[in-house]
N, C-alpha and C positions, 0 to 999 in steps of 0.2 A: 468565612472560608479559611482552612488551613490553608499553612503555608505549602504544604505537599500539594495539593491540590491548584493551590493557583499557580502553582510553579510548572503544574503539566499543562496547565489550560495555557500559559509565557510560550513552554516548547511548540503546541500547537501551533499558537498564535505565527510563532517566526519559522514553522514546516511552510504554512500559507501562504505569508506576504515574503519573506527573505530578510525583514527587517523589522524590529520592536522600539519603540520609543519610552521614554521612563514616563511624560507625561499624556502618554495615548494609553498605557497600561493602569497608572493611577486615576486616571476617569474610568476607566474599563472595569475596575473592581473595588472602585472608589474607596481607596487607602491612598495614605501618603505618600509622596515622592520613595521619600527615607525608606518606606517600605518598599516596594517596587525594586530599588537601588541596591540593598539587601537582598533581595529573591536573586536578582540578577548577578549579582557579586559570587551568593555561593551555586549558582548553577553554572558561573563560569570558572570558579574553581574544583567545581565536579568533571568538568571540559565538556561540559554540554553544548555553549554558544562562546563568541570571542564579545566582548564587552568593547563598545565605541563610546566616543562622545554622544550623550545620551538619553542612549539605549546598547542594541544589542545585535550582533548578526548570526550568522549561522557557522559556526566553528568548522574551519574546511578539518577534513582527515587526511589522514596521511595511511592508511589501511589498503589494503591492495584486492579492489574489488576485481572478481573473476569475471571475466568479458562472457561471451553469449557462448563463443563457439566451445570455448570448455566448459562451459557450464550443460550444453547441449549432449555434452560424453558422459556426461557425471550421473550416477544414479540411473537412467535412462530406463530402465522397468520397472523401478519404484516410482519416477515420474507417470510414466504409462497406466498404471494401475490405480495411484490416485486421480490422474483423468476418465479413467473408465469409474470411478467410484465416482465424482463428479458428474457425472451424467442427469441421474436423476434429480440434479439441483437444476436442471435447466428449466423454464420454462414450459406449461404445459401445451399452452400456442404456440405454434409453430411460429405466427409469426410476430412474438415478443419481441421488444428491444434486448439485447446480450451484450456488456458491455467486456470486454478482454484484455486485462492489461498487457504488458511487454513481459516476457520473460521464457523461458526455456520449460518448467511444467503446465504454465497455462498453455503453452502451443500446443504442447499434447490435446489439446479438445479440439483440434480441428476436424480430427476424421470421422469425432462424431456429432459435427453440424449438418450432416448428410441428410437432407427432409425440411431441413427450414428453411423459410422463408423469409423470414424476417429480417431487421436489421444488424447485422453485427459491427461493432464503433473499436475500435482498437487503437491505441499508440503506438503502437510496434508495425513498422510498414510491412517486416516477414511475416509479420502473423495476416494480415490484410492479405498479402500476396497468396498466402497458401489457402485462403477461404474464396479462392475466386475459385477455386476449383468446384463448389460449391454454386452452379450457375446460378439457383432458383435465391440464393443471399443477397441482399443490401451492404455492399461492404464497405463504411466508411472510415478513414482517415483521420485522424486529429490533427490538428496544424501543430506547430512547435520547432523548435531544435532538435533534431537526433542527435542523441549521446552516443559515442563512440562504443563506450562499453555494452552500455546494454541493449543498443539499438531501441531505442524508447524515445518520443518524442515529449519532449520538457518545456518548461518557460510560463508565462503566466498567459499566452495566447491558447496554451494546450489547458490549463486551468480554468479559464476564461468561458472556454468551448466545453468542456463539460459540466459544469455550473449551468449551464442553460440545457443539459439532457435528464432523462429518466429514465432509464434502463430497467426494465425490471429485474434486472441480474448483475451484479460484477465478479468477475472473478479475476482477483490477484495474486500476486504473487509477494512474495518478500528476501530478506537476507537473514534475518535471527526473527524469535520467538521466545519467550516467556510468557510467566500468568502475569504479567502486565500488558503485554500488548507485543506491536508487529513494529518492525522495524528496518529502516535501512541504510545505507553509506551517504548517499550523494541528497542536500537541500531539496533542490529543484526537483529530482524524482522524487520524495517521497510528498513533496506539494500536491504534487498531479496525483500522487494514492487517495492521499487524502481527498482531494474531491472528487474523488471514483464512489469512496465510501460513503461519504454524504450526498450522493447525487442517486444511489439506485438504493430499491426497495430491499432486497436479498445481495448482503454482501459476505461474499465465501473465496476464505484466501486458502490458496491449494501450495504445500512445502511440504518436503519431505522434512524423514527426524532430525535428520543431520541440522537443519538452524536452529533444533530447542535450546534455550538457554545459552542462545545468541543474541548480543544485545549488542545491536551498532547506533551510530551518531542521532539520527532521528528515529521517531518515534512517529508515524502515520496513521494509526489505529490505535485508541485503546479495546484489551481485549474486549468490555461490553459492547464496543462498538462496530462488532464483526459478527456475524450469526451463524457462522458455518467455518470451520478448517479442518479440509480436506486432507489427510497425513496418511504413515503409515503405522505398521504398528510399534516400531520403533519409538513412539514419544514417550517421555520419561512417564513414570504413573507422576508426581510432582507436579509440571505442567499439566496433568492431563486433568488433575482436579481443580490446579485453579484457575485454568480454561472455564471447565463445567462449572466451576462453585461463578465465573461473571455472568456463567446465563450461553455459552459456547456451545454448540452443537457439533461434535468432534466425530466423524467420522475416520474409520481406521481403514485403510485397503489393504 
């Protein structure tokens, strides 16, 4: 394995758990300590993690993520539009599992869960709230800590609990994008992405163009590992090919 490679598989690792150890990673990909110690030394002079006695944590930011309510003013018709483009990624039974992360353009799908009946699972209690209006829905809650900012429910009890679902859908959201992958500010939120993504069959993360070739602290999705982003047509052509060239199914609203 290259060293680029095991070094994303490291960031992974510490999205997940919050913490990496030098001898749980050198079993993990069975090289030497010295090696391990190395990957770690320059991914924390890239400022990707903070380096402990060891192993490794997750490198707080110092970045000033935008909270919900102005994020909920921002774009607000290019949100709208790529939700209504979104649509036909739903499920074609009604009453499929839909799994909805927290954020400002995935709420945009609420008006049109209108007919189903199925389950909808969300970390975000606004977004639960606004689906009740939906009588005929299952609306479930994830347990966790709510973040201030993003009202998104975190922590490894929120992780925990969707590790044991299968959604046949997720739809998230993010903070930046490139042909590398999705990415966001805060540890513990991009934990919970991350096992949104491995937890459902169809994972489709819906962002306007404004985050291409935005790349913040963590790294929750590599781009093959997302089958759908929902945009507009704002994405650079640059992203939009080496989206497509991982196998990306890019829809433009």
């Amino acid at each position: 394995m290259y060293a680029r490679e095991r070094q994303r598989q490291i960031l992974d690792t510490l999205a997940q758990s919050g913490r990496v150890a030098v001898t749980d990673l050198s079993a993990q990909f069975d090289v030497a300590t010295e090696t391990v110690r190395r990957d770690l030394d320059q991914l924390a002079g890239q400022g990707s993690l903070t380096r402990v006695h060891g192993g490794a944590v997750p490198r707080r930011t110092t970045e000033v993520e935008p909270d919900l309510e102005s994020r909920r003013t921002t774009n607000v018709d290019v949100k709208r539009r790529i939700a209504t483009a979104a649509v036909r990624l739903l499920p074609a039974d009604p009453g499929a599992a839909v799994l909805i992360d927290a954020g400002s353009t995935t709420a945009e799908l609420l008006p049109h869960l209108s007919g189903r009946r199925g389950p909808v699972i969300t970390n975000a209690p606004a977004i639960a709230q606004g689906a009740l209006v939906h009588t005929d829905l299952e609306v479930h809650v994830l347990p966790g800590r709510v973040r201030p900012t993003t009202q998104a429910a975190v922590g490894s009890s929120t992780v925990d609990a969707i590790r044991l679902l299968h959604p046949e859908v997720a739809f998230l959201g993010c903070n930046g994008l490139d042909g590398e992958g999705f990415t966001t500010p805060d540890p513990d939120e991009a934990a919970v992405k991350n096992a949104m993504v491995r937890s459902a069959g169809l994972r489709v993360v819906l962002a306007d163009s404004s985050k291409a070739g935005s790349r913040h602290l963590v790294t929750f999705a590599r781009a093959a590992d997302i089958d759908t982003l929902v945009t507009d047509d704002g994405l650079p052509p640059e992203v939009l090919r080496q989206l497509t060239d991982a196998g990306v199914e890019v829809i433009r609203a």
